[in-house]
C-alpha positions as CSV (number, residue, x, y, z in Angstrom):
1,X,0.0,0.0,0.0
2,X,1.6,3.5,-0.9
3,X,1.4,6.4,1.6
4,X,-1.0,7.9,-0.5
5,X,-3.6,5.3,-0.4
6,X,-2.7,4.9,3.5
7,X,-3.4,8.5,4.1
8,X,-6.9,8.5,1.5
9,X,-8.0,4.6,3.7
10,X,-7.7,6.9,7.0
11,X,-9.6,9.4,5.6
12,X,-11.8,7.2,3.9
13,X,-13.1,5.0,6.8
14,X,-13.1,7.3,9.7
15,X,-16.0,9.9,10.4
16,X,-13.4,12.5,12.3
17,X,-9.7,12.0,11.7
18,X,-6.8,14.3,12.6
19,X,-3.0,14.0,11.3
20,X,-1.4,15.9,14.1
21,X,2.0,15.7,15.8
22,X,1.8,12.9,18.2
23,X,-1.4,11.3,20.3
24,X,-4.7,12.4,21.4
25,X,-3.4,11.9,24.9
26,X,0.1,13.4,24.3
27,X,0.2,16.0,21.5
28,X,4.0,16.7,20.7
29,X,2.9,20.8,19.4
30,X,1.1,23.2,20.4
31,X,-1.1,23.7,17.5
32,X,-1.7,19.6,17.5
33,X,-2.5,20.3,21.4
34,X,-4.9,22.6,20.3
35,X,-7.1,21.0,17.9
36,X,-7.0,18.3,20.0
37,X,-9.0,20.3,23.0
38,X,-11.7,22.0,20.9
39,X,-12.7,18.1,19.6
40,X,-12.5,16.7,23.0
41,X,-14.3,20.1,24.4
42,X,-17.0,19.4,21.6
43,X,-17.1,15.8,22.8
44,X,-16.1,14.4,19.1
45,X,-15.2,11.0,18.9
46,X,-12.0,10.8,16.4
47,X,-8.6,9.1,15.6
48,X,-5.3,10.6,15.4
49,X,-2.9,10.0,13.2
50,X,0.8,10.5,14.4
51,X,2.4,11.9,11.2
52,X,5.9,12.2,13.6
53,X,5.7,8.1,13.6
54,X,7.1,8.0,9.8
55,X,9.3,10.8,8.0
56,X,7.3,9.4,4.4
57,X,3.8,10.3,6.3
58,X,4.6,13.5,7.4
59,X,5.8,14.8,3.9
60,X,2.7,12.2,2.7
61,X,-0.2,14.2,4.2
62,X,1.1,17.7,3.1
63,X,1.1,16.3,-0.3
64,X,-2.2,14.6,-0.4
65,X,-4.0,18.0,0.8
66,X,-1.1,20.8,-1.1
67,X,-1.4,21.9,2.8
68,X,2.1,22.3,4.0
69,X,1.3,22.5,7.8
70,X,-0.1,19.6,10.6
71,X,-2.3,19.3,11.9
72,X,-4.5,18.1,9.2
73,X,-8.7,17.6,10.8
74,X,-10.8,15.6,8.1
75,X,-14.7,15.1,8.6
76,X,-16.6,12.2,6.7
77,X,-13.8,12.0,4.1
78,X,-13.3,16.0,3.6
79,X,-10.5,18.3,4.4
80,X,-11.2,21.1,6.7
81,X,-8.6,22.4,7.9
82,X,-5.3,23.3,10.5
83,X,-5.2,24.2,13.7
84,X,-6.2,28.6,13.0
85,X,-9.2,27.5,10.3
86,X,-10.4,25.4,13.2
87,X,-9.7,27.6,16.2
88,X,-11.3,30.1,13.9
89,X,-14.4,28.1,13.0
90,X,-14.7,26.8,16.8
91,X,-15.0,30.6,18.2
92,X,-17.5,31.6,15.6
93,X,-19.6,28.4,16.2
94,X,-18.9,27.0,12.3
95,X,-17.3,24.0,13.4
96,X,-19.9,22.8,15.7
97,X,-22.3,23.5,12.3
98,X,-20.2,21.6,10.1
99,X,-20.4,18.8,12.6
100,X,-23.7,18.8,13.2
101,X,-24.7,19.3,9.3
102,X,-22.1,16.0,8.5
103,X,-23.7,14.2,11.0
104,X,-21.2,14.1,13.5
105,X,-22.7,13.4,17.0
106,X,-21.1,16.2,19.8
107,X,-21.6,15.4,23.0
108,X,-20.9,19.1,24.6
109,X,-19.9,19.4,28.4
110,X,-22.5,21.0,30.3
111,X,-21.4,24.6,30.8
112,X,-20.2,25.4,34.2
């Protein structure tokens, strides 16, 4: 299997994906970090994808997307963005849209 049809399989049979630097539990960047707490604060279910795991991965993803950063968030098979688009999206209440209108289940803390 080439990294490119590795990368479009990941994206292909997972609802939320994220190619970030590290683990959902240990993010090794900030920005990784990042997207990583807006999905867990929106209670979204996802996998992570540890692009620092394999030097052909991390140059694979920003090929497959022409996006030359990670983190990379997918939803049901489309690109959305890095770590500012979603930050961005999250503040203005897009994100949780695009979720909801892709048929992603969020399972929102109560607010305090």
């Amino acid at each position: 299997m080439s990294m490119n049809d590795f990368i479009k399989n990941e994206v292909d049979t997972n609802d939320v994906v994220l190619f970030m630097k590290g683990t959902p539990d240990f993010p090794q960047c900030g920005f990784s970090g990042q997207v990583t707490q807006i999905l867990n604060y929106l209670g979204v279910e996802f996998k992570g994808v540890n692009v620092l795991s394999d030097d052909e991965l991390r140059q694979g993803i920003k090929d497959y997307t022409q996006w030359p950063t990670v983190p990379q968030l997918y939803v049901k098979g489309e690109f959305v963005g890095g770590c500012d688009i979603i930050r961005e999206m999250f503040q203005a209440g897009e994100l949780q849209t695009h979720l909801t209108e892709k048929g992603i289940v969020q399972q929102k803390k109560a607010e305090a």
